[in-house]
C-alpha positions as CSV (number, residue, x, y, z in Angstrom):
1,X,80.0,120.6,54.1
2,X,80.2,117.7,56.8
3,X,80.8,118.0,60.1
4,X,82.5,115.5,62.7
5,X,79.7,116.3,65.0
6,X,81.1,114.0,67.9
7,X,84.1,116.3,67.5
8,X,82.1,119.6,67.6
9,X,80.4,118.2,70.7
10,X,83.9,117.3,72.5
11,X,85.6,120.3,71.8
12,X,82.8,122.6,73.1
13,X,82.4,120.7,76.3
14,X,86.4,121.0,76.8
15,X,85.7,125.1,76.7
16,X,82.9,125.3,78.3
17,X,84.4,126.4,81.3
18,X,86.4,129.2,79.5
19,X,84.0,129.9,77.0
20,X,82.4,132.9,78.6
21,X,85.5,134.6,79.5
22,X,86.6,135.3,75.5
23,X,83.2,135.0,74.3
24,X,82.7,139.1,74.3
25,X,81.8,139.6,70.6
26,X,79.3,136.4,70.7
27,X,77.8,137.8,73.6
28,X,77.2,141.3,71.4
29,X,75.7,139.3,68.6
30,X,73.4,137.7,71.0
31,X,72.2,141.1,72.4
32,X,71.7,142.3,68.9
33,X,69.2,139.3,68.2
34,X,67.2,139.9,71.3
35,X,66.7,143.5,70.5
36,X,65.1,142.1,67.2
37,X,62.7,140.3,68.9
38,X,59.3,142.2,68.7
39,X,58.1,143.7,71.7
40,X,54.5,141.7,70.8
41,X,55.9,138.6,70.5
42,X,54.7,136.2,73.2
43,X,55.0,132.4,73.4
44,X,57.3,129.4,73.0
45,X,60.7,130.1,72.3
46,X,63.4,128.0,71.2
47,X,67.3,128.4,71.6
48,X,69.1,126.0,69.0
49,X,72.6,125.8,70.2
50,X,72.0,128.0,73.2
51,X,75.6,127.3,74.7
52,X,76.2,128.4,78.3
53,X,72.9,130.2,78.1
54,X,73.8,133.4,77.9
55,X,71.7,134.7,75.5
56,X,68.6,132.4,77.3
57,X,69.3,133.9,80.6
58,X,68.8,137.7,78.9
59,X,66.0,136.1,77.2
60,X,64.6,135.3,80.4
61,X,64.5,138.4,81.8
62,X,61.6,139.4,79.3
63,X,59.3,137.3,80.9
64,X,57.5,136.7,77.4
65,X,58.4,133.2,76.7
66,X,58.5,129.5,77.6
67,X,62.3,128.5,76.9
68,X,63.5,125.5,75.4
69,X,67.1,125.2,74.4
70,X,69.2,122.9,72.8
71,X,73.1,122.3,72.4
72,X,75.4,119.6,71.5
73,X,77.9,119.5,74.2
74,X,76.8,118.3,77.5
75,X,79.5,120.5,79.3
76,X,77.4,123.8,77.8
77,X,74.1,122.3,78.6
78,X,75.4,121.5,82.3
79,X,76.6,125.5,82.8
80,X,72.9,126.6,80.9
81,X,70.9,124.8,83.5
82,X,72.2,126.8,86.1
83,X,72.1,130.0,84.5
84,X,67.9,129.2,83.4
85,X,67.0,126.8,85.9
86,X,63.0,127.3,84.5
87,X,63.9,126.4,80.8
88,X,63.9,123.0,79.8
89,X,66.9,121.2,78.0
90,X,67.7,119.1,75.3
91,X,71.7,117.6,74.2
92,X,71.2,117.0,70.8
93,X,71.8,118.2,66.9
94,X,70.5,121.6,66.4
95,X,69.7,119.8,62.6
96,X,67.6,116.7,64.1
97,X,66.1,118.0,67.1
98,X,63.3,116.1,69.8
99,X,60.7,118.5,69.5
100,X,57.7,118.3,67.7
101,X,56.6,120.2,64.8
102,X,55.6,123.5,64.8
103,X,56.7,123.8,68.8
104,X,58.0,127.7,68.8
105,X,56.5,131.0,67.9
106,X,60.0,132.2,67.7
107,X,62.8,130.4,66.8
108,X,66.4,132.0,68.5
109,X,70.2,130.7,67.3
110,X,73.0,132.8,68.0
111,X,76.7,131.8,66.3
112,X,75.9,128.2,66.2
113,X,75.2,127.2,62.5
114,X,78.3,127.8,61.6
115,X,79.2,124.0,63.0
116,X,76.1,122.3,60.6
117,X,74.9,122.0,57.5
118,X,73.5,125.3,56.2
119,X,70.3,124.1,54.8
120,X,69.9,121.3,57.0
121,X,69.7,123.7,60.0
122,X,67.5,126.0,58.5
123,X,65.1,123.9,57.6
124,X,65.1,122.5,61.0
125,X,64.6,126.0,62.0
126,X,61.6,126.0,59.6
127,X,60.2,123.1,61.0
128,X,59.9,123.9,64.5
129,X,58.8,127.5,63.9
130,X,54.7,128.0,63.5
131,X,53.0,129.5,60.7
132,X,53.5,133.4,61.4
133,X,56.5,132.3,63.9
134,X,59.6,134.3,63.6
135,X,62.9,133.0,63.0
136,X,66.3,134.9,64.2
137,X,69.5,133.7,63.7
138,X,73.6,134.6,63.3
139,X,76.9,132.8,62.1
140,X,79.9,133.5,61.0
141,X,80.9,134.5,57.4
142,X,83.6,133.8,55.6
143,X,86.0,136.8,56.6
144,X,86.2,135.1,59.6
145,X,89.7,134.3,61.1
146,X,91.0,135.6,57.8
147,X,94.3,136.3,59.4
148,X,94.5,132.8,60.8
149,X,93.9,131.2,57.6
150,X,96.7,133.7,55.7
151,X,99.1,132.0,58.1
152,X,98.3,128.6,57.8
153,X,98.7,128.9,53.7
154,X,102.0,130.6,54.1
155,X,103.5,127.6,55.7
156,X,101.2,124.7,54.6
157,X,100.6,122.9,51.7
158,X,97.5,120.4,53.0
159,X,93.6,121.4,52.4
160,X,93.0,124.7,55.1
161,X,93.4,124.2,58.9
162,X,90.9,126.6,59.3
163,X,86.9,126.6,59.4
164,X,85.4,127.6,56.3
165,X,82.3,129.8,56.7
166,X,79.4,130.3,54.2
167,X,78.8,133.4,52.3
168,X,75.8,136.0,53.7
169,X,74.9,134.9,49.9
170,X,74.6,131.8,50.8
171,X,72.7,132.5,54.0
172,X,69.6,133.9,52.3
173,X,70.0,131.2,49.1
174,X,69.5,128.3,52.1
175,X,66.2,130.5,53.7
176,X,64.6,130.9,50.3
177,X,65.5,127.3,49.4
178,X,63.3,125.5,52.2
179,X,60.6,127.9,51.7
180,X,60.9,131.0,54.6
181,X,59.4,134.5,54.1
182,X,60.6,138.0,54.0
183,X,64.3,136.9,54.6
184,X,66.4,139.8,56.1
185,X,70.2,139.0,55.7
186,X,72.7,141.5,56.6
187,X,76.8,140.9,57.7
188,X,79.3,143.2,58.9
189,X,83.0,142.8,60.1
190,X,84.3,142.9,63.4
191,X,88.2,142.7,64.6
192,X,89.1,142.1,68.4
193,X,92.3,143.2,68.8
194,X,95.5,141.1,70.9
195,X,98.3,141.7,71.9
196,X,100.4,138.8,71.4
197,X,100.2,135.9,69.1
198,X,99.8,133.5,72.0
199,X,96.6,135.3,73.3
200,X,95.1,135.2,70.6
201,X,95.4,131.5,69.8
202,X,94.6,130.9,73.5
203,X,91.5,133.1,73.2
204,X,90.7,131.0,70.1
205,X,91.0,127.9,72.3
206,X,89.1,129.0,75.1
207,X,86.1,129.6,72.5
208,X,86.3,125.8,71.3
209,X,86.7,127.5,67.2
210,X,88.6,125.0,65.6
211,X,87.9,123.2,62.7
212,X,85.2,120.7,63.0
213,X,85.1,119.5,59.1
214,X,85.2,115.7,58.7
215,X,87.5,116.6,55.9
216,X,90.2,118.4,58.4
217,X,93.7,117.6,58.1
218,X,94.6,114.9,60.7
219,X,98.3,113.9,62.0
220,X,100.8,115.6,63.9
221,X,101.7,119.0,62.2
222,X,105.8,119.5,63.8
223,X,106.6,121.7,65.6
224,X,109.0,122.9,62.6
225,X,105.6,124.0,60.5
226,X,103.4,125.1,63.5
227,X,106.7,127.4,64.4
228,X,106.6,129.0,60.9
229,X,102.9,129.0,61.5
230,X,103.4,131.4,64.5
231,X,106.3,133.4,63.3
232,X,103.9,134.0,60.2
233,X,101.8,135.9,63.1
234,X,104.7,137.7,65.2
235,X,105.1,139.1,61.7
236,X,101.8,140.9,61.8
237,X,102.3,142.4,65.2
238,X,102.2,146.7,64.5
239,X,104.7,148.8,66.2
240,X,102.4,148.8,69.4
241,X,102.1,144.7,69.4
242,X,98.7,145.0,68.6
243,X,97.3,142.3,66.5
244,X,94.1,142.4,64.8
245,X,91.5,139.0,64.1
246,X,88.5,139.8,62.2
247,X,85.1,138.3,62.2
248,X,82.3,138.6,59.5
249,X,79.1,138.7,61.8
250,X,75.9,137.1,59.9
251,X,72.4,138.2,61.1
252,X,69.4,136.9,59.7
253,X,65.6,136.9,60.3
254,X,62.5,135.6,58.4
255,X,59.3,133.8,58.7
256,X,57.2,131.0,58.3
């Protein structure tokens, strides 16, 4: 798949502000990664698509590593730097980064690949890691905004409005494609809960989770479709207004 990376970099600097406010399960995913991290493991470490550095400022507090991190969007690397003032930053592609070969002993990407190409990424992760490195990395699988996407094809008859996510299948065919060892792939589903359709969406917003495919429908929707679109919702509202969204949580590790 091919992504409008300019709009992936735009869209995450617009939520930058907001992200870590709905960014709870992201957060979670990230903690589970850094409790994989060996309690050995010493060294260069590098964040691809490190965000608002959440993840690098728990990171941090192991005092085990020199930090690099990369993101696309300036507006995340700008709110990063504050939060790991003693890590150095790039803005780039997580899939063509500066750094030189072989520059971590472990690389670290939490909920980021999900915006590149699959095997493009991972063998950027490859590259960067060190013979005997460690890689550790999540996305998103395709279960992901499942509810979402029901809507949409109830009241719309263009290509999906929503991000498509690839398979934990796919996942481990990418790792043994560019060569990694002892892959580890595992996925479970998560659902947030809301309590209104228009939380929800805004909580969507606030993340910057829209669809960043260069083959997204473009052109003004009507309001008369996106008002089907959210009625489609209301409908799924239980008896309590509660309103579930579910996420398919990736997590991978391997080496080089």
């Amino acid at each position: 798949m091919k992504f409008a990376k300019d709009q992936v970099a735009r869209q995450f600097s617009r939520a930058a502000k907001t992200y870590d406010h709905a960014a709870q399960l992201q957060n979670e995913m990230a903690q589970r990664l850094i409790e994989e991290i060996p309690a050995q493991r010493i060294g260069k470490l590098v964040d691809l698509g490190c965000g608002t550095g959440w993840a690098l400022q728990q990171i941090a507090k192991l005092n085990r590593f020199e930090l690099t991190a990369i993101d696309l969007a300036p507006g995340m690397i700008e709110i990063a730097k504050t939060r790991v003032p003693g890590a150095v930053f790039h803005c780039g592609d997580l899939e063509s980064t500066p750094l030189e070969n072989d520059s971590a002993d472990l690389v670290f990407s939490n909920a980021a690949i999900q915006w590149c190409d699959l095997t493009s990424a991972i063998s950027e992760f490859k590259r960067l890691c060190r013979p005997g490195g460690l890689i550790l990395f999540s996305t998103f699988g395709p279960e992901t905004l499942k509810e979402i996407r029901t809507a949409w094809r109830a009241v719309e008859t263009r290509p999906n409005r929503v991000h498509e996510f690839e398979s934990a299948q796919a996942v481990e065919s990418a790792i043994n494609q560019v060569g990694l060892q002892s892959p580890h792939v595992r996925s479970h589903t998560h659902q947030l809960t809301f309590h209104s359709v228009d939380d929800l969406l805004a909580s969507i917003k606030k993340l910057g989770a829209t669809n960043a495919s260069s083959t997204r429908p473009t052109g003004l929707l009507g309001t008369g479709r996106y008002r089907d679109f959210r009625a489609f919702l209301e409908q799924q509202l239980t008896h309590d207004h509660r309103l579930k969204l579910t996420f398919e949580c990736i997590f991978a590790s391997c080496r080089v």
